[in-house]
Structure formats: C-alpha cells, structure tokens
N, C-alpha and C positions, 0 to 999 in steps of 0.2 A: 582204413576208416571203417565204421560198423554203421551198414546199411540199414540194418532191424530199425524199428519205429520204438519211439520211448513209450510208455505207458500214457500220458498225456498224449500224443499224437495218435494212440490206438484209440480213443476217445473220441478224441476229436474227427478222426474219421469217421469210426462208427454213429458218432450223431449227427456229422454233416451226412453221410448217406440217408440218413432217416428220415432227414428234412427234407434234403432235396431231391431221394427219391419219388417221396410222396406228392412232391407238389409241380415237378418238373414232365409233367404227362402230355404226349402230343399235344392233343387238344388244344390245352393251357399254353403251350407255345405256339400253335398254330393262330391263338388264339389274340396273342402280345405282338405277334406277328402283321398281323390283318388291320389292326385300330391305327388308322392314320395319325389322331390326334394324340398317342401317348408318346411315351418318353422311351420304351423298349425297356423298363425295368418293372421286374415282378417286386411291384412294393410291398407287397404280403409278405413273400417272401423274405426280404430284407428284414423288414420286422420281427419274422420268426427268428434268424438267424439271430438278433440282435436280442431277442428274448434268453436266444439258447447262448447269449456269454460267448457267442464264437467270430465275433466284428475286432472284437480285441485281442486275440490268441496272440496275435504281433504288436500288443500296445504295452509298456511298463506298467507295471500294477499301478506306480507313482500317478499315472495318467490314466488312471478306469480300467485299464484292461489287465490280461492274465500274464502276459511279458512270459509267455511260452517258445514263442521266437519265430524264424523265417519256417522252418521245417515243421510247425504246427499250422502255419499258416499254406505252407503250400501242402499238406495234407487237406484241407478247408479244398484249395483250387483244383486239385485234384480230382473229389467228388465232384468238384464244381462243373470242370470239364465232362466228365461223366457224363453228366446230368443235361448238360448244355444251358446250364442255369444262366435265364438273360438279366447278370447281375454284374454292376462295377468292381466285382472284388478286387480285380488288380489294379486301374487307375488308385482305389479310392482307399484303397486297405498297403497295397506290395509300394505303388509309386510314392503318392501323398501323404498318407497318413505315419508311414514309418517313418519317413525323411522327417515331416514335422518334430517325431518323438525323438531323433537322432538328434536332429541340429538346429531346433527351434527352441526359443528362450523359455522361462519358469511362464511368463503372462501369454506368449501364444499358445503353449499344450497348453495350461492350464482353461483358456478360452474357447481349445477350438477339440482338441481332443476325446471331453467325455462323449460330446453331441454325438459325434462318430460313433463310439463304444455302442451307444443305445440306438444307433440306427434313424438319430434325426437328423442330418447332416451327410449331405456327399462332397468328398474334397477329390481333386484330379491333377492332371501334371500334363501340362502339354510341352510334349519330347519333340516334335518333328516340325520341322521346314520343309515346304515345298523342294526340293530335290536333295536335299540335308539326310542324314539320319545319325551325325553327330551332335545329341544333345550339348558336348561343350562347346561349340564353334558355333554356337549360333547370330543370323543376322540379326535377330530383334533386337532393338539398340536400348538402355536406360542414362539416360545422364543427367546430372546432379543440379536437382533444384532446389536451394538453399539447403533446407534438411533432410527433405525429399524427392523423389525419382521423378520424372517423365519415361515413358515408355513407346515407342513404337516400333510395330512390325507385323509379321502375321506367323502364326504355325496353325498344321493343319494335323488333322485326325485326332481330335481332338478328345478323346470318350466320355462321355457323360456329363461337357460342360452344361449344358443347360441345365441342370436340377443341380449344380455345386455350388457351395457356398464358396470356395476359393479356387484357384486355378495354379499350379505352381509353374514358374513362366521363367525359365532361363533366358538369360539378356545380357547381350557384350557390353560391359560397360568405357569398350578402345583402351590400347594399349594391352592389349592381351589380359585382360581383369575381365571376369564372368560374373554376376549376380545373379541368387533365385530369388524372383518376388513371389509375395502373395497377391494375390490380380484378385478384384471384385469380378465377377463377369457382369452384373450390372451395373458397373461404373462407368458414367462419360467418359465418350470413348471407345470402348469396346465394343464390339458387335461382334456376334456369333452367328452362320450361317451354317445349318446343320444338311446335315449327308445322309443316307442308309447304307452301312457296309453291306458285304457279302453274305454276314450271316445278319443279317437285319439290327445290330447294333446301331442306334444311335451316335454320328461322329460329326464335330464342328470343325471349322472354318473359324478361327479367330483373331480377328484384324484389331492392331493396337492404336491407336489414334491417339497421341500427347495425350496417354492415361496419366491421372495424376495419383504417385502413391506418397503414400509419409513413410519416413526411416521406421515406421514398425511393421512394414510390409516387407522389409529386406528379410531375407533368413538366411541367418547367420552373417556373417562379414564378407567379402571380397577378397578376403585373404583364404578364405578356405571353400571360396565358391568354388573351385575343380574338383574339390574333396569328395561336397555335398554331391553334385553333378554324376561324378562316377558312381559313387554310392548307390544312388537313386537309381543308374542305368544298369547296373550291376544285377540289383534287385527285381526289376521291373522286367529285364529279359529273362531273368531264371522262375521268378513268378507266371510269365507268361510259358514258359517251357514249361509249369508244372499244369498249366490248363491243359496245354495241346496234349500232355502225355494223358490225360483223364481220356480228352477229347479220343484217342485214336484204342485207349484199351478197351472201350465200349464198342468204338468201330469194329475192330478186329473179334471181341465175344459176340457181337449178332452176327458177322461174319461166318464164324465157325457154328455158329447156331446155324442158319441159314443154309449152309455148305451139308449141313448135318441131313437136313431134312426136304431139302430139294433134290428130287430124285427125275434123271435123265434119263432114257434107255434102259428103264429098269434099275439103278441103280442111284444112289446119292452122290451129288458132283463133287462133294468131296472124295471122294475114293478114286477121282480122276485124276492123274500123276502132275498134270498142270494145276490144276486149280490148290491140290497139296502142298507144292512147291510154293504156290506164289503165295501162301498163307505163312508157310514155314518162312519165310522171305521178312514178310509183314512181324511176325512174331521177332526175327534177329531185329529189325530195326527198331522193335517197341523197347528191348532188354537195354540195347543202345542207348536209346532216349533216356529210360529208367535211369540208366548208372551215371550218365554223364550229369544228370539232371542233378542226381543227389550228392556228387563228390561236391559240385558248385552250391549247393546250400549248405552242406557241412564246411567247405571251406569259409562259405561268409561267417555263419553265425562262428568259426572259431577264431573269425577276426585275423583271418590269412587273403597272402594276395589273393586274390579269383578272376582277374581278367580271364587268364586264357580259358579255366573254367565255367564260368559263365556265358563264352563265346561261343565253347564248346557245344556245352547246353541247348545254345540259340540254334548253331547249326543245324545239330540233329533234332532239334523240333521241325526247322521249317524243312530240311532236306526228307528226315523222315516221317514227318506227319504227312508230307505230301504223298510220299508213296503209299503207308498204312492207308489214307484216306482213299487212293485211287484204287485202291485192290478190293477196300471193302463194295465200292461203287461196281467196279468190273465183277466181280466174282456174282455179286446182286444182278448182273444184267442190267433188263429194260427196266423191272420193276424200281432197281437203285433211282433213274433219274425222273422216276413220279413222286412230285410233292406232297401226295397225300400218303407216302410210307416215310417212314419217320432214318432211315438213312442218310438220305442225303443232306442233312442237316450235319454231320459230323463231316463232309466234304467241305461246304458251306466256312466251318469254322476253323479246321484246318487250313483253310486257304486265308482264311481273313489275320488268323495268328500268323502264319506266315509273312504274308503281308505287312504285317503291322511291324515285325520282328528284321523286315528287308530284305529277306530271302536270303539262300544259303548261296546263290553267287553273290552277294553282295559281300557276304561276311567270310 
C-alpha cells in the first residue's frame, strides 16, 4: 500500500492546521474549559471549518460535500488531535454523518446531510452500553408498533448528544435482528444526563423510555442492520485512532522541545541516556500507531475486509498513546502536572480516547 497523502489530503491538512492552529490557543481552551453553562464545543470554530468546505471532505458531492473519503477526513482528525480541538469531529463527521451517507435513503441525506456540510447541525451515534462495548449486541430493545418502533433502554458516553439533532441508537430487535434508529433527543421519552469526561468533553447518559419512532427513523432495513453496525464501528475506532495519533505527535514535538532546552547539571536532560531512550521509545510506538492507523483507512476506503485492521489501529492507539502520553508527562516532571502549562491536556485526551476506544486489554 502507498502511505504518501494524495494532493487533496495535502490540502486539506494544510488548511485544517491553519484553522485550528490559529484558533486552538491555551487560553481559548482553558477558556471552553472553565464555563459551566456551555456545551465544550468551540462553535466559532465549527463554523470556520464549515466555511473552509472541510465538515464534508467524507460527504458525497451527491450530498453537499467533497466525497474525498475516510483518509481526507482523518487527515482533518489528525490536526484535530494536534490541536486538541474541543470539536465533535468524530461522533458527528467519522460515526453519524458517513453511515447516514452509506445507508440512509435519497429523503434522509437529502434532509439531513447539507445542514451538516454548512456546520448547522450536529448528528452523533451512541455506541456503548453500560459494561458492553459491542455496538451489535446491544440491550436497548425496539419492537414493532404498527408501522413504527418503540424503543427502550439506555447507552452511555454518549458525545455531543445535547446540541444534535439526531442520535444514531443501535437496538435489538429479538431473534438475533439489530436495527439503527434515528432517536430525537428531544422526543418523549428520552432523557439525557450529561457527564464531564477526562479531557472535559461533554458526555451523556441516554435513557429510552417507550420512545416512539415511525418506520422513517429505521436506517436502512434489519436485514443489513450488522452491515450498517460494523461499518459504523469500523470507522469510528479508526477515526478515533486518527485523533489520538495527532493527539500524541504534538505530545511527543513539545516533548523533544522541552528535553532540548531544559538544562540539569549544566547540561540539556535530553542528552541524558534515560530520558533519550525513553523518547526514542515514545517515537517507535508513534511510527506504530502511524502505519497501523493507515493500512486500516486504506483498507476501508478500498472496500477490503478491515476488522483485524481496524483493531489493530485501536490497539495501538489506546496501548500507545498511553505510553507517548506518560513520557511526555514524566520527561515534563513537576511542571507536566500544573494545569496552567498546556501538557497535560495531551495526557487528559489520550486517556479519554482510550477510554472511549476500551482499552488495549480489552481488545
């Protein structure tokens, strides 16, 4: 496979750094941080993006967007992680919004699609069950009323429900049959009870109470609701592997920054054989991440299997982001765990991707 970035994805990197260089400044996170009453998304931000044509880089042109694919879009996550940009890109762009474009009818993209593209609209996917972390086996239950669903149940960590206009909601429908609905989040019924993760992301709690949907909230059929489902988790763990890999190359460059110009006993702690090593350490587990990260997006968009790929991916996010994240922290010292120096927020998000992704004993 050919690792290099096409011309469209060298773009598109170079303008997501330039946006979310510019606008992703402590401060400004310290800042989204602190305000009780917000939602933890930079909606400026969003906007901008949604200005610069880059909400769509994974939408069909059919559907508003530039249908550049999964590897322009995790180029986009990439800086994103960088940056620590506090934005739904992967619920609302890697989870929701592509699955829609996959296996949602001409009248839902065409409804629900552009909104996305121009950044008026967040859509999200809630993957997990209270001790579950297989999206197809889920408990939430849907069964058939007249033409349309009842739903109850609950899943948790939910990102970004409260400002989306739909929820994508895996539900058994008994007998081994899966359905993905489209969930109102404010339809009787539903109640959402929100969380603060690790790195201060907004995360709900969402309990289904005899929600009542119509057959044009099903997406797609029940005959290929496992399809959908994989698809979806497929994506959503390789998209998040392309955060945590942003998240841990910036860890690792203030790292060596850092190592450069902190001087011990007369000398810089980098030139100490410990602190060398455990950077050069940090550095084989980033190359890891990289390659495993990109075989699993060139496999999907070439429409090959990618379980094991995508697994892989997951792995060495949560196995190595966690060590990248703990070395830039240790090598930082005492100053790493002061929240007013902008480190330990790559710790913060690496554990929270992990986290979300189940961790590498899990997987």
């Amino acid at each position: 496979m050919n690792f290099s970035d096409s011309e469209e994805q060298d773009a598109i990197r170079e303008l997501s750094r330039q946006i979310l260089g510019d606008a992703c400044k402590h401060e400004r996170l310290a800042e989204l941080e602190r305000d009780p009453a917000g939602d933890g998304i930079d909606h400026e931000l969003w906007q901008a993006l949604a200005e610069a044509h880059l909400l769509g880089v994974d939408i069909a042109e059919a559907d508003g967007g530039s249908g550049y694919g999964l590897g322009a879009l995790c180029a986009l996550l990439e800086e994103a992680g960088k940056t620590l940009a506090p934005l739904p890109l992967v619920p609302c762009l890697a989870s929701a919004a592509a699955t829609l474009g996959k296996f949602g009818n001409a009248a839902q993209r065409e409804r629900w699609l552009p909104g996305v593209v121009a950044g008026e609209i967040f859509w999200t996917a809630g993957l997990q069950e209270l001790g579950r972390f297989d999206p197809a086996r889920p408990q939430t239950r849907a069964r058939a009323d007249g033409e349309g669903w009842i739903l109850d149940g609950e899943k948790v960590c939910v990102p970004c429900a409260g400002a989306a206009a739909r929820i994508l909601v895996p539900a058994s429908l008994g007998e081994g049959r899966v359905g993905v609905f489209l969930v109102d989040p404010g339809a009787p019924g539903v109640d959402l009870a929100q969380g603060i993760a690790n790195n201060h992301e907004r995360q709900f709690q969402l309990t289904l109470e005899g929600v009542a949907l119509s057959a044009d909230d099903l997406l797609g059929d029940p005959g290929n609701a496992m399809e959908i489902i994989g698809w979806m988790a497929d994506r959503t763990q390789t998209a998040l592997a392309a955060v945590q890999f942003g998240v841990c190359q910036t860890a690792l460059q203030k790292t060596a920054e850092y190592a450069a110009e902190r001087k011990q006993f007369g000398r810089p702690i980098g030139t100490f054989q410990a602190v060398t090593m455990r950077i050069a350490d940090a550095f084989v587990d980033l190359e890891c991440m990289k390659s495993t990260l990109w075989q699993a997006i060139w496999r999907i968009e070439e429409g090959l299997p990618c379980g094991a790929e995508s697994a892989a991916a997951k792995w060495w996010a949560c196995r190595g982001g966690s060590r990248v994240a703990h070395t830039a922290m240790h090598v930082h010292g005492g100053i790493g765990a002061d929240i007013d120096y902008p480190i330990h927020r790559h710790l913060l998000w690496a554990q929270q991707i992990g986290l979300t992704l189940g961790g590498a004993g899990e997987q």
